[in-house]
C-alpha positions as CSV (number, residue, x, y, z in Angstrom):
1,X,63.8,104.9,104.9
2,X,66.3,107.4,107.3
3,X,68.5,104.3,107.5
4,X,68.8,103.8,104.0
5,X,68.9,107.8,103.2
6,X,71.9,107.7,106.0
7,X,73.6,104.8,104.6
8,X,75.3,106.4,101.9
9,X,77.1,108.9,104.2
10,X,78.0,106.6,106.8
11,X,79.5,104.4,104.5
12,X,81.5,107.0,102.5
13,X,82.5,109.5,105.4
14,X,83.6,106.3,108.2
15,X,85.6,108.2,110.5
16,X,89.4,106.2,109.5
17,X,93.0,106.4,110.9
18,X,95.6,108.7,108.9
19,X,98.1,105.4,108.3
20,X,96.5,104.7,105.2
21,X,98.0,108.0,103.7
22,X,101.4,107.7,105.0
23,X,101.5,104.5,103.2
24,X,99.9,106.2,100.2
25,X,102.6,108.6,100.3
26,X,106.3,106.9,101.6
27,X,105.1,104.2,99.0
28,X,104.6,106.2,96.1
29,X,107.9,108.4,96.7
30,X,110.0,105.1,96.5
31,X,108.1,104.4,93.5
32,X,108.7,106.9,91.7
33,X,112.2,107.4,93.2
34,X,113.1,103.7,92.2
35,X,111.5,104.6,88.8
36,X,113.7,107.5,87.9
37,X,117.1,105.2,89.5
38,X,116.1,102.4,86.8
39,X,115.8,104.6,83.9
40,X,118.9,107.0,84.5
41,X,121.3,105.2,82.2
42,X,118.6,105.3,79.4
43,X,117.4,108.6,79.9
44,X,118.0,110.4,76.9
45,X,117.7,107.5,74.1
46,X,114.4,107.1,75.8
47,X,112.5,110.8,75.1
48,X,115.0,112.2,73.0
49,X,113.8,113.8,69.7
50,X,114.2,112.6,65.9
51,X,117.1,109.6,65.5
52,X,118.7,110.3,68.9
53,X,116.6,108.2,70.5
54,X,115.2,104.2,70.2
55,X,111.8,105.9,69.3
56,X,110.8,109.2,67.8
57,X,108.9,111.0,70.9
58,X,107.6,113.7,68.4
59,X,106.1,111.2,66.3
60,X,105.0,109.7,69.7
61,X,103.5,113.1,70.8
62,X,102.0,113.5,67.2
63,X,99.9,110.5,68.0
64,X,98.8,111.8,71.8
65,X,97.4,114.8,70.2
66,X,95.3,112.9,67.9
67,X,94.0,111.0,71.4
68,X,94.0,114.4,72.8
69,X,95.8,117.9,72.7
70,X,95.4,118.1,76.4
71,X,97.9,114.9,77.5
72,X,100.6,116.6,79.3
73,X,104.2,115.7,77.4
74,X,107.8,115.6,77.6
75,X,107.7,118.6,74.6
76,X,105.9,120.6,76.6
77,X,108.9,120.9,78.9
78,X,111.1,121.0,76.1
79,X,109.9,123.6,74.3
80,X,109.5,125.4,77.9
81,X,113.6,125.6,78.3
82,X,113.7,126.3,75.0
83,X,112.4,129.6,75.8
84,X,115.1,129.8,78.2
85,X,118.0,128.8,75.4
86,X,118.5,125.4,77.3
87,X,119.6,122.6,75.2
88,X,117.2,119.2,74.9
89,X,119.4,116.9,76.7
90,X,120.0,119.5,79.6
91,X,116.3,119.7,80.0
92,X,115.7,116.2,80.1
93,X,118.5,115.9,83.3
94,X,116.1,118.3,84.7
95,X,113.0,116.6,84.2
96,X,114.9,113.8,85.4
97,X,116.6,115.3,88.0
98,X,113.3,116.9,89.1
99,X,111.0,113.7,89.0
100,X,113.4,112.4,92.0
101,X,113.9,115.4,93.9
102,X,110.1,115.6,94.2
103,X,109.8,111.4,95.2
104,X,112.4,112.2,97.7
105,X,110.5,115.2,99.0
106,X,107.5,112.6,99.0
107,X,109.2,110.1,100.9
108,X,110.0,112.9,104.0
109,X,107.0,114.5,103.9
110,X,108.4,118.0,103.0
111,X,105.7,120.4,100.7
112,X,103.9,117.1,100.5
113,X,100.9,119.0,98.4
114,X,103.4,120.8,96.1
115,X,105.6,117.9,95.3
116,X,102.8,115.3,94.8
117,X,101.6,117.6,91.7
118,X,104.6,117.5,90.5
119,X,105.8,114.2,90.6
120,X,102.3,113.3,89.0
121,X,102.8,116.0,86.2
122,X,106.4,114.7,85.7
123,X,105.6,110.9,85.8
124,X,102.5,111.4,83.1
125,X,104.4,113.5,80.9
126,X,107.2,111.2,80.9
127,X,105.2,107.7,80.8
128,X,103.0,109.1,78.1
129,X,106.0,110.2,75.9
130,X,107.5,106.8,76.5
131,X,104.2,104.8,76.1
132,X,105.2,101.8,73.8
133,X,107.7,101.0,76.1
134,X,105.1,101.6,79.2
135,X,103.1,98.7,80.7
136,X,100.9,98.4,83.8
137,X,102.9,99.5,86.3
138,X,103.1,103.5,84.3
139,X,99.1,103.4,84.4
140,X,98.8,102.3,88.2
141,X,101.9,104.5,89.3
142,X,99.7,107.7,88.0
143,X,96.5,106.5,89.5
144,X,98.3,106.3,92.7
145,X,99.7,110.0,92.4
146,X,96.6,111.6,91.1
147,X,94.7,110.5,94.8
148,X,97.9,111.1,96.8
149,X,97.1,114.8,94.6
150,X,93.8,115.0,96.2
151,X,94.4,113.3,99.3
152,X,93.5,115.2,102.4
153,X,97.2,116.0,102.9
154,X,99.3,116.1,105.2
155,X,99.5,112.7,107.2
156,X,101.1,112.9,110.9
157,X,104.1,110.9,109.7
158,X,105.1,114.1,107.2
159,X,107.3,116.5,108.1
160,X,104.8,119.4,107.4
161,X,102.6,118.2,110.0
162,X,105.1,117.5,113.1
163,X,107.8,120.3,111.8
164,X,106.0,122.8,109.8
165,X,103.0,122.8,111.9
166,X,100.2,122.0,109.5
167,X,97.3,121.1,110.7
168,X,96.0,117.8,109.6
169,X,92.6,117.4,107.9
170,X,89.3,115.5,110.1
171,X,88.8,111.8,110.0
172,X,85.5,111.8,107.9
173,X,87.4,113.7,105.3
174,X,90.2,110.7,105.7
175,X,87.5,108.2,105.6
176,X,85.8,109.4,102.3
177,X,88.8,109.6,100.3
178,X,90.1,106.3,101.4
179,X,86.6,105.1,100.5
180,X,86.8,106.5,97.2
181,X,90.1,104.5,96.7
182,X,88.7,101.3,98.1
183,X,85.8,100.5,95.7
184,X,88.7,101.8,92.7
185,X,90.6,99.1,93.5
186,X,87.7,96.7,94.1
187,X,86.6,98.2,90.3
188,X,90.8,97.1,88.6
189,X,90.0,93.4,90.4
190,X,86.8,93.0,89.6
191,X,87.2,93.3,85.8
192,X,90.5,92.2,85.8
193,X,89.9,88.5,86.8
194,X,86.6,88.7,85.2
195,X,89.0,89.1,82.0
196,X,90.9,86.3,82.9
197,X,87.9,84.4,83.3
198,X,86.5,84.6,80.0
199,X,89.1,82.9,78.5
200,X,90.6,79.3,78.4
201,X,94.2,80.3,79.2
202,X,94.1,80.8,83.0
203,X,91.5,77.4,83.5
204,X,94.3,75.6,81.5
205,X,97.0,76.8,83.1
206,X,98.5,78.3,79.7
207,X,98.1,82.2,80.6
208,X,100.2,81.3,83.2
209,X,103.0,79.2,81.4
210,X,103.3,82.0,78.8
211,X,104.0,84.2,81.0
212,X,106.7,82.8,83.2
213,X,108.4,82.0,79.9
214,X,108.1,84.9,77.7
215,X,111.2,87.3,78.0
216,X,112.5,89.1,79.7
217,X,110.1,87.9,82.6
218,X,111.9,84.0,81.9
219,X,113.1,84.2,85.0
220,X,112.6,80.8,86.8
221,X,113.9,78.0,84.6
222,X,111.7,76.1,82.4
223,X,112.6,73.1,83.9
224,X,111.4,73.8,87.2
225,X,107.8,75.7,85.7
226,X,107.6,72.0,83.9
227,X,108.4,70.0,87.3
228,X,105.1,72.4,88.6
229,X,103.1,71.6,85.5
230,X,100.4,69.9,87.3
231,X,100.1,73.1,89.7
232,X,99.6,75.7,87.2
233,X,95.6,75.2,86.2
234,X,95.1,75.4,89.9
235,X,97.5,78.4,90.2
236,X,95.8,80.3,87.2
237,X,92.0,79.3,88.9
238,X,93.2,80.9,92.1
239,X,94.1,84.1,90.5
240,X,90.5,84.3,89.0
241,X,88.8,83.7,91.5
242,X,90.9,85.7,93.8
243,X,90.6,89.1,91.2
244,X,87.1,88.7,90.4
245,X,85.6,88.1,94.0
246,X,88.1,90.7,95.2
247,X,85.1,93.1,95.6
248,X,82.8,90.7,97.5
249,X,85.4,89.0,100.5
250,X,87.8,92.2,100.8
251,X,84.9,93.8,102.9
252,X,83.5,91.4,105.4
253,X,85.3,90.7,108.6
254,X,85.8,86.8,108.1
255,X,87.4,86.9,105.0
256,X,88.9,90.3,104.4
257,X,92.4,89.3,105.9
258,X,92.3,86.0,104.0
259,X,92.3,87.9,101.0
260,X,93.9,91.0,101.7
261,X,97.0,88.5,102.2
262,X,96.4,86.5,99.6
263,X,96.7,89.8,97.1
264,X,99.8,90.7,98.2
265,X,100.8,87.5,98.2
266,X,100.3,87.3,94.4
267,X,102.1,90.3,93.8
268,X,105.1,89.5,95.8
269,X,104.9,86.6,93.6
270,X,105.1,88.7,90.3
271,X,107.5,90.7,91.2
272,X,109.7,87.7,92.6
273,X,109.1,85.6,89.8
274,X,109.1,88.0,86.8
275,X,111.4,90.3,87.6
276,X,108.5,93.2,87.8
277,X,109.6,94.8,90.7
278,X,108.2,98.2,90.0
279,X,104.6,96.8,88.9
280,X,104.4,94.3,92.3
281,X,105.7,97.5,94.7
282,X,102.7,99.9,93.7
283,X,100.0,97.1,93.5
284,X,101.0,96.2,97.4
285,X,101.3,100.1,98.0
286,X,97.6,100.9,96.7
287,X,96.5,97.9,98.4
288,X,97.6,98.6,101.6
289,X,96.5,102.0,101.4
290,X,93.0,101.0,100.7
291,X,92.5,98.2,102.5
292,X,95.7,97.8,104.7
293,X,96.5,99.3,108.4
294,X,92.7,99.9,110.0
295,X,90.8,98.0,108.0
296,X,92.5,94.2,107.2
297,X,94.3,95.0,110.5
298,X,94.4,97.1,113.1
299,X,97.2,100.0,113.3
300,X,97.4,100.1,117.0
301,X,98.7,96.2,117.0
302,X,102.0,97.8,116.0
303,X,103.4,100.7,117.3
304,X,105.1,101.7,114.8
305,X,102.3,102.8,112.9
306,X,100.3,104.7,115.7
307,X,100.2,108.6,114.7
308,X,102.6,110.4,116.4
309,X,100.6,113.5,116.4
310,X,97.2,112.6,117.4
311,X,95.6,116.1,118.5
312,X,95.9,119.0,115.8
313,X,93.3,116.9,113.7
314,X,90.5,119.8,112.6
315,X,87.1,119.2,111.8
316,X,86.5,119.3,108.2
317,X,84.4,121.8,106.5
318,X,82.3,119.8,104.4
């Protein structure tokens, strides 16, 4: 009975490296920074107000208060610089403007707490206001920035730990929170290919098909997806079984690697394929954070993922 009453702790407070979090982090900036780059040219017909833009965002916003009035918005920022006589489209360049300068910030390491609340403030109010043109990658892209928000910041690679002097925060402490992100992601697998599994269209082949062919993600030529007919059924079999056993192989030894790989793998493959660059990026990001340097592999096989600060760690509180 102690082993089993100590089992819990030991599983969730395993002492782990810090590389996870720098990957968390320099991963998410570029997201979000890419993100902002892809939408600049569309900016204001995006969130715009009334005719001005391709949807009505306070008919959209209408509808997020029915869900709920506490969804954070793009009108909340609006109405904000209205207070300070500032013209809608001026405040949207702001938003804009401010969504990169905190991914950049993100990316060095600089007020790495700070920023990381408000990039995920900035990226929810603006994916929720935009939500019918939103897809996956919007819903993973917050997840990610909601645990970088509560992530024992900051890493050894940040600039607030090796310039500012921060100390950094205990290994247990590391260990629980990448734990906590771990069996999340085993949790998005899990039910994800046991989706796919319930229906005939990823046995067949046909899931697959229709998406490779639907547009705007049509972009290998239907010629070629027809010459690699035959392969599709066993292409769509793999990803179920892949997703929905995600949670049993990712965690022993023998077979974590093979799978590990074999995730990214598949998203590589999205993003290559479909053109879903954005939505392939994060996936690989939150996987290697949970389950990439230290766990699949180990960090210290390549130096440039060794901490360079390896003694201001503090023993945590809790």
């Amino acid at each position: 009975m102690p082993n089993l009453r100590n089992a819990l702790p030991r599983f969730l407070f395993t002492p782990q490296s810090t590389a996870w979090l720098s990957v968390l982090r320099v991963g998410l900036g570029l997201q979000v920074f890419f993100y902002a780059v892809s939408l600049r040219s569309d900016w204001i017909e995006l969130l715009a107000e009334g005719n001005r833009g391709l949807i009505r965002r306070d008919l959209m916003e209408a509808l997020l208060s029915v869900e709920s009035p506490l969804i954070p918005r793009v009108g909340w920022v609006v109405e904000a610089g209205g207070w300070l006589h500032l013209s809608e489209t001026n405040v949207l360049w702001l938003l804009w403007g401010g969504l990169l300068l905190a991914s950049l910030f993100l990316v060095l390491g600089l007020f790495c707490r700070t920023v990381s609340i408000i990039a995920w403030i900035l990226f929810l109010c603006t994916a929720k206001s935009a939500e019918p043109f939103g897809y996956g990658v919007d819903n993973f892209t917050i997840i990610g920035l909601f645990y970088l928000v509560i992530a024992p910041l900051p890493d050894p690679w940040s600039i607030d730990a090796w310039w500012r002097g921060i100390s950094l925060k205990s290994s247990s402490l590391q260990g629980l929170h990448r734990r906590v992100l771990q069996l999340h992601i085993c949790i998005i697998y899990f039910f994800s290919g046991l989706a796919k599994c319930a229906g005939r269209g990823w046995w067949t082949g046909t899931s697959l098909w229709r998406a490779l062919t639907r547009p705007p993600f049509d972009i290998v030529s239907p010629e070629i997806l027809i010459r690699l007919g035959l392969l599709l059924p066993l292409l769509g079999i793999v990803v179920c079984v892949m997703e929905a056993t995600y949670p049993v192989f990712i965690w022993p030894r023998k077979t974590r690697l093979i799978w590990f790989v074999g995730v990214l793998a598949l998203h590589a493959g999205i993003g290559l394929m479909m053109g879903m660059y954005l939505f392939a990026w994060v996936m690989i990001v939150l996987n290697m954070a949970a389950f990439g340097p230290g766990f699949a592999f180990e960090a210290t096989r390549f130096s440039f993922i060794e901490s360079p600060i390896k003694s201001r760690a503090e023993p945590s509180s809790i």
